[in-house]
VOGU-3710 file (C-alpha; in Angstrom, 3 decimals, decimal comma):
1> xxxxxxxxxx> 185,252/104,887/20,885  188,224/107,304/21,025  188,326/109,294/24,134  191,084/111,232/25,944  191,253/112,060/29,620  193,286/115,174/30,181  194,279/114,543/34,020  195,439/111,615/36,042  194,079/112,372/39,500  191,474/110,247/40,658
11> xxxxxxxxxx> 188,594/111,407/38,922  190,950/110,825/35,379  192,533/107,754/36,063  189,569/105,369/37,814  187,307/106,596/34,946  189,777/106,450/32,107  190,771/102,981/32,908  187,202/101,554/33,609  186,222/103,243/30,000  189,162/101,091/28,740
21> xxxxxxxxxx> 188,030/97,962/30,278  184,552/98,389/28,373  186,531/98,217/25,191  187,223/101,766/24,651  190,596/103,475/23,199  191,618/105,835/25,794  194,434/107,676/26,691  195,221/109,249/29,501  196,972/112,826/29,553  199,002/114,326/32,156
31> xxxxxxxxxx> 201,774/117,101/32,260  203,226/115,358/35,094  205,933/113,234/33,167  207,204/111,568/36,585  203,799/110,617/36,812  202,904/109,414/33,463  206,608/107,436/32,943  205,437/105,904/36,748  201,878/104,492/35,360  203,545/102,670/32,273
41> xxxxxxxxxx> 205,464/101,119/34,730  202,203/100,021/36,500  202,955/102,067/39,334  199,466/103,799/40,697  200,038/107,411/42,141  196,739/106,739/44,228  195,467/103,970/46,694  192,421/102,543/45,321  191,560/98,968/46,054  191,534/96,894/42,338
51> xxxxxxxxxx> 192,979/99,785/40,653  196,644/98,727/39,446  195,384/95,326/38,282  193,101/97,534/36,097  195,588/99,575/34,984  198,379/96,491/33,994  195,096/94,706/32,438  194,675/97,256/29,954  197,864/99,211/29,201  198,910/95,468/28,048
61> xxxxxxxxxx> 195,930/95,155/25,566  196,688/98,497/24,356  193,355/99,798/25,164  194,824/101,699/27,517  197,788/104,821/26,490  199,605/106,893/29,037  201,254/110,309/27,407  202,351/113,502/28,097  201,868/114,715/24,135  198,369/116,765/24,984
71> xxxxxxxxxx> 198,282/118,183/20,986  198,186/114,480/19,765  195,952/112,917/22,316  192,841/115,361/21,702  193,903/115,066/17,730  193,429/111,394/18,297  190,050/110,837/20,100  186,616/111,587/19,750  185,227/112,197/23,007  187,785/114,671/25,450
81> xxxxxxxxxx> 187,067/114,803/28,978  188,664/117,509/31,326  189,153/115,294/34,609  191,570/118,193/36,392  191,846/119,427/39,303  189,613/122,059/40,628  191,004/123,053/44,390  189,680/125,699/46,700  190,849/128,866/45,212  193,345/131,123/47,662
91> xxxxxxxxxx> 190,106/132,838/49,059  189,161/129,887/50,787  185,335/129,947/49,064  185,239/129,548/45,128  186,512/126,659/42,892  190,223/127,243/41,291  189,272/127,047/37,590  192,618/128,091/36,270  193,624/124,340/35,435  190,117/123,932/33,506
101> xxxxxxxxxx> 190,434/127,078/31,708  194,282/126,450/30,686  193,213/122,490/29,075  190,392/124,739/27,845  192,529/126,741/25,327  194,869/123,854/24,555  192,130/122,035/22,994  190,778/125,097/21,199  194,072/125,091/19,505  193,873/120,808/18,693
111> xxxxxxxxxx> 190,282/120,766/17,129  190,820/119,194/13,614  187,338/117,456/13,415  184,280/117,499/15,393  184,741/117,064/19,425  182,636/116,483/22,548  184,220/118,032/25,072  183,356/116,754/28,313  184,048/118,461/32,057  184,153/115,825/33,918
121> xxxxxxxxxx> 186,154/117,790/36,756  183,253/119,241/39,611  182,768/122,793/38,450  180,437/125,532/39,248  177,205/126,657/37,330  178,231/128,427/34,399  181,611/127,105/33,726  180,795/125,199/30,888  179,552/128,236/29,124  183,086/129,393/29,650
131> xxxxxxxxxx> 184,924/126,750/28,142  182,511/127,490/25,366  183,514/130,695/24,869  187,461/130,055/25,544  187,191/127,195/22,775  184,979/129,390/20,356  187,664/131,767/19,929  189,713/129,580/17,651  186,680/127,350/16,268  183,221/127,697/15,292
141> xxxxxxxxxx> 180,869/126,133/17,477  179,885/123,400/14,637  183,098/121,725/15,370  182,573/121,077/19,076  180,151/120,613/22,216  180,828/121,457/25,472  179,239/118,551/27,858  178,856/118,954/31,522  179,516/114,494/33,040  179,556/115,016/36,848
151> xxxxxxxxxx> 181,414/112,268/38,505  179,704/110,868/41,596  183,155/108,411/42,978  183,338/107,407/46,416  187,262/107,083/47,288  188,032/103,286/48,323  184,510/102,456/46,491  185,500/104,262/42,956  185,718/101,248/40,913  182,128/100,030/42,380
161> xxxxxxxxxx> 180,705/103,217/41,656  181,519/103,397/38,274  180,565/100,256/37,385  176,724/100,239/39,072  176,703/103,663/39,773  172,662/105,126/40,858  172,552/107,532/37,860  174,433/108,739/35,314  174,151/112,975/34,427  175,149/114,342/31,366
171> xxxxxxxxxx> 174,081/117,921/30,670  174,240/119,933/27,018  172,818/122,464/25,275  172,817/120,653/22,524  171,294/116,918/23,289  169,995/116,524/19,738  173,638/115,758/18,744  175,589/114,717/21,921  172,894/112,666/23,929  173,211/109,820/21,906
181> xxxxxxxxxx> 176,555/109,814/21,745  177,099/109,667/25,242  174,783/107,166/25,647  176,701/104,623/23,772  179,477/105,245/25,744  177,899/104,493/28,839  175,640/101,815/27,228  177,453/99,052/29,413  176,632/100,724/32,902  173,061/101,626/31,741
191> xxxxxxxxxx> 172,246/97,844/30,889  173,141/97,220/34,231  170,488/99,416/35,825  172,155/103,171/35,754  169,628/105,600/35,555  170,481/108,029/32,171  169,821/111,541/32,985  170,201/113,792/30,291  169,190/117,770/31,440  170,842/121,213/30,359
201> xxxxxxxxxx> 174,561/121,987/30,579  174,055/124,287/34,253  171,475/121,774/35,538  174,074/119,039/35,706  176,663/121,332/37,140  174,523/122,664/39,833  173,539/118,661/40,448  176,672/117,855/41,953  177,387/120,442/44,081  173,807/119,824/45,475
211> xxxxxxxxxx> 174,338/116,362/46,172  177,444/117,086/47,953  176,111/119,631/49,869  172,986/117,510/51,021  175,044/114,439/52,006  177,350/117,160/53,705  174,314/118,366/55,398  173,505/114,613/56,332  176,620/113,931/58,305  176,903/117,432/60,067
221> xxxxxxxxxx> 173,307/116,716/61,075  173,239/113,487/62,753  176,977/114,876/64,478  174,780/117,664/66,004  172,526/114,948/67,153  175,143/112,826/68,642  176,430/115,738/70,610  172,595/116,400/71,652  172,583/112,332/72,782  175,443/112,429/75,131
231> xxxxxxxxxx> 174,146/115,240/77,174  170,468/113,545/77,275  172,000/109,770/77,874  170,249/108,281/74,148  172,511/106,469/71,736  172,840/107,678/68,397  172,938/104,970/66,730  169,229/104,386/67,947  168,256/107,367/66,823  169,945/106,824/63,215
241> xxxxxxxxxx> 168,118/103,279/62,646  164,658/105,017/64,289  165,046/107,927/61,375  167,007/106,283/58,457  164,019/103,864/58,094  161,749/106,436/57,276  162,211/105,936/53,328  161,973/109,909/52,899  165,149/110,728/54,729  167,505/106,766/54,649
251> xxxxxxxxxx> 170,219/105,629/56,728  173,105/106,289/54,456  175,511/109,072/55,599  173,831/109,045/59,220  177,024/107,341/60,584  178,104/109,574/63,701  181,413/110,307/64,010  184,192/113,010/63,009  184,098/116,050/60,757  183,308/115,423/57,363
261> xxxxxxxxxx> 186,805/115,814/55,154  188,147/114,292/51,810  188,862/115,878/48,224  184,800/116,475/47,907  182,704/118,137/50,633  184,756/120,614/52,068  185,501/122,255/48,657  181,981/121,886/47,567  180,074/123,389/50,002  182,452/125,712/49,957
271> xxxxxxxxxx> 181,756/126,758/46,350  178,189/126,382/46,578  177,967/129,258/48,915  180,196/131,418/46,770  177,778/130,300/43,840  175,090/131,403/45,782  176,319/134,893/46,424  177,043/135,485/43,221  173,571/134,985/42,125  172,941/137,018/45,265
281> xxxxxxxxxx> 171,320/133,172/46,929  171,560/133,231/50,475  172,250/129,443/51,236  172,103/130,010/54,665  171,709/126,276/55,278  174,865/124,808/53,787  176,823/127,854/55,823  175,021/126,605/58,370  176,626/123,029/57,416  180,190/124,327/56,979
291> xxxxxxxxxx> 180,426/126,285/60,207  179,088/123,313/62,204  181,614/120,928/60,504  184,702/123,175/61,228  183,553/123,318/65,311  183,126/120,140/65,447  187,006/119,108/64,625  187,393/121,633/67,844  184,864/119,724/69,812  186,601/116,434/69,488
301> xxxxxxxxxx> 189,946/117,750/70,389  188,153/119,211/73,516  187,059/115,715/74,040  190,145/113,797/73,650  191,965/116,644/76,207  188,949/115,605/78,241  189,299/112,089/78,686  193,183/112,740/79,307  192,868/114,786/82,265  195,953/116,248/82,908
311> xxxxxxxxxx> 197,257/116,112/79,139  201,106/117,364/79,564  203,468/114,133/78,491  200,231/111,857/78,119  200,748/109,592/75,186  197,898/109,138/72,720  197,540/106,551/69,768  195,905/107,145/66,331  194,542/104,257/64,483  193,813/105,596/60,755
321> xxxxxxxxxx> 195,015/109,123/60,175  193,027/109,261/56,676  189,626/111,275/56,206  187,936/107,664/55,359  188,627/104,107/55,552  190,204/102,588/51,568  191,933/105,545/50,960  194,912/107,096/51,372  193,444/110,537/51,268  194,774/113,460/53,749
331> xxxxxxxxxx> 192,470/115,981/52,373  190,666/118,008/55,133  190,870/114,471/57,832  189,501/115,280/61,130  193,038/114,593/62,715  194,761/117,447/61,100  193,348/119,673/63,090  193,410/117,474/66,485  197,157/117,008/66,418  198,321/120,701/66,567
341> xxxxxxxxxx> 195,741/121,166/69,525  197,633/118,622/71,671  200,849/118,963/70,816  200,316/122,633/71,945  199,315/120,746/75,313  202,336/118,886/75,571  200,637/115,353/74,120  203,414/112,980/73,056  201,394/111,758/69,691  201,804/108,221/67,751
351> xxxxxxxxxx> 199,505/106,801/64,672  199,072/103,665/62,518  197,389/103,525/58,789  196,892/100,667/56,898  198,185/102,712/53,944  201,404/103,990/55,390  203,096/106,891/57,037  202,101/109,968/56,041  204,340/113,152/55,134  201,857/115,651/56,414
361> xxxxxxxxxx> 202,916/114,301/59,818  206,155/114,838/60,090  206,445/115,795/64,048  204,132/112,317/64,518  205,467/108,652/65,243  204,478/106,296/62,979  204,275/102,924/63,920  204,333/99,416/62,196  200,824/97,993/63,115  198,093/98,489/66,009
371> xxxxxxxxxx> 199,497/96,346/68,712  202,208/99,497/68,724  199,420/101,625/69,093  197,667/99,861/72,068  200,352/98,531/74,000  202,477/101,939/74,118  199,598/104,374/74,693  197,489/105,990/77,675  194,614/106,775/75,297  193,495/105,383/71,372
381> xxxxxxxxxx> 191,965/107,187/69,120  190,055/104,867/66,626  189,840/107,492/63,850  189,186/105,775/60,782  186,921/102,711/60,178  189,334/100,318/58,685  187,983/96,819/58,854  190,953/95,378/60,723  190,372/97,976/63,593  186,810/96,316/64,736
391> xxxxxxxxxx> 188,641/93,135/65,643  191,234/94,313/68,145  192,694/92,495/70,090  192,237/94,073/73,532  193,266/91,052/75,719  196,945/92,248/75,205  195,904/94,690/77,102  196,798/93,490/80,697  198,506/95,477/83,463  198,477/99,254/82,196
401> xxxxxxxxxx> 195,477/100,935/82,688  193,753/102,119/78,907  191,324/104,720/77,519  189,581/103,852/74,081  187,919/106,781/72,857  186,065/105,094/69,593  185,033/108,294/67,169  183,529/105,864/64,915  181,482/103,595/67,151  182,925/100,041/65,772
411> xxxxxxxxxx> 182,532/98,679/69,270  179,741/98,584/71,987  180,559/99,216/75,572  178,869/95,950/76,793  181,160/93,615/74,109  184,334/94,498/76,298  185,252/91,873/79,114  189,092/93,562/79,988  188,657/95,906/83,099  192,052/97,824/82,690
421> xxxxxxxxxx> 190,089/99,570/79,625  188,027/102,657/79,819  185,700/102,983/76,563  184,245/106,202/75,222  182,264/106,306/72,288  180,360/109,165/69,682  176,405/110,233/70,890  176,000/107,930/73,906  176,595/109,585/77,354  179,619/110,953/77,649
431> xxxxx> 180,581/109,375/81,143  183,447/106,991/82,160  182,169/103,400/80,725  184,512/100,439/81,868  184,626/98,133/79,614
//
């Protein structure tokens, strides 16, 4: 099949270039020249484990175009997906649809034969029947279909997901027509197992902002519970296996540990509740969510100034800076919200990520690798669960005494031998544990 991906961000690129490897034409669209002159070079704007061999695999077969020509590339293909971005608007609630809307009219102006038109971008309920209506304007609706394709892409797991993903969503008002379509293109992920669910155009929307907002509701939960478990001396990570079994509820996404961050949950939640008031919904629960979330980034700041004492010219070390481990993703991380808070108490502040230094923290040291981090520092931070953080080696840790406050649990209190370190942990009691 033809298809075009209007946006290279990560929902456009990992998807355009997996759609490739099944065989497809595709090219990918972006008005971002630098960008688009930097991915025929094979250079990925992104960090996403597998990804560049992807992209050099197929930009050298030709199955795979890079362009900043918009007009030629929806002229050109069959299939169009809208994979741009949709950021928190300025009010801090709703979905920015301004860069939908604007690829919207462009390719109401490019129809010269019959198009599905695919928003693949997460949007709110009823902005498909927008695009519609912007599209309309210069065609009849014979010519085209507007598709809702919610993506459901894990950042440092995309390529995974995509290829054995648990379901695939398409929603239309028109299925007769599109359904099977769609179907073919996906064929190779269905044979695999992928569930094919095929449901109106506002179902599908409304499908991923629910998801997002129950996994959301997942993590802020079992964070309330580990707060609740180091008052009353239980371990959280009891309590997650004792409830995760229970087939109704699972154990994925009750991991303890910071506030939830990343390109997806903040914004989503976000828009569900502004979705909700416009259809006068209360969803009192997923405010409920959102307000817990953004207290608990306060909570472990509290927590860190806690285990410091006296704070003023204390040096603390970060290990990960990112919002999750395989990414390179700054979006809404816990730490961007610790930092100010100690700096403001005089904390001298140093970090390490596997991905590199970061230019959202510019008043931050960066150093080269962890033994920087836990040979110069009177407290560590492990902040992200990179794999090469739960194999530290600690027995460089000799004469200066050293606090270990672990926000993602990779260790156990019992597994440490070395007496000059202090170990604090998420939902077990929070007392002094020497380690």
């Amino acid at each position: 099949m033809k298809i075009c991906f209007i946006g290279t961000g990560y929902v456009g690129l990992v998807s355009g270039v997996l759609f490739a490897d099944f065989g497809n034409k595709v090219i990918c669209v972006d008005n971002d020249k630098a960008k688009i002159d930097k991915l025929k070079k094979g250079i990925i704007p992104i960090f996403e484990p597998g990804l560049d061999e992807l992209v050099l695999r197929n930009y050298k077969s030709k199955r795979l175009l890079f362009t900043t020509n918009i007009s030629k590339a929806i002229k050109d293909s069959d299939i169009v997906f809208i994979a741009v971005g949709t950021p928190t608007a300025k009010d801090g609630v709703s979905a920015d649809l301004k860069n939908v809307y604007s690829v919207a009219k462009i390719i109401s102006k490019n129809i010269n034969k019959y198009k599905i038109v695919v928003t693949k971008s997460t949007v709110p309920v009823c902005t498909g029947d927008e695009v519609e209506k912007i599209i309309k304007k210069n065609n009849p609706v014979s010519k085209f279909d507007v598709v809702s394709n919610p993506e459901f892409l894990r950042e440092g797991e995309a390529i995974r997901d995509f290829r054995y993903p648990d379901r695939i969503v398409i929603g239309s008002n028109n299925l007769k027509k599109t359904k099977s379509v769609l179907e073919k293109l996906y064929a190779p992920i269905v044979k695999k197992g992928a569930k094919f669910i095929s449901t109106t155009r506002r179902s599908s929307e409304l499908i991923k902002y629910a998801a997002n907002a129950f996994l959301a509701t997942k993590i802020t939960f079992i964070n309330e519970i580990a707060n609740l478990c180091e008052e009353v001396g239980s371990d959280v990570e009891d309590i997650a296996i004792g409830i995760g079994t229970d087939a109704r509820i699972g154990s994925r996404f009750l991991r303890a540990g910071p506030a939830y961050g990343g390109s997806c949950f903040p914004k989503d939640t976000k828009a569900l509740t502004k979705i909700g008031n416009k259809f006068r919904t209360n969803m009192s629960v997923v405010k409920s969510v959102i307000n817990s979330n953004e207290q608990r980034k306060s909570l472990l700041a509290d927590k860190i100034l806690k285990i410091l004492g006296n704070p003023k010219n204390k040096k603390v070390g970060f290990l990960g800076v990112t919002f999750k481990a395989n990414t390179d993703d700054m979006r809404d991380t816990q730490c961007l919200k610790i930092f100010p808070k100690l700096l403001k108490k005089g904390v001298k502040i140093s970090y390490y990520d596997p991905t590199g230094e970061k230019k959202e923290l510019k008043k931050i040291n960066y150093k080269n690798n962890p033994t920087e981090i836990l040979t110069n520092n009177d407290l560590v931070v492990i902040h992200t669960e990179w794999d090469e953080f739960r194999s530290l080696d600690f027995k460089m840790v000799k004469s200066k005494k050293l606090k270990i406050f672990d926000m993602r649990n990779l260790y156990q209190p019992k597994n440490f031998s070395n007496k000059n370190i202090t170990y604090y942990s998420i939902g077990r009691p929070f007392n002094e544990k020497k380690a």
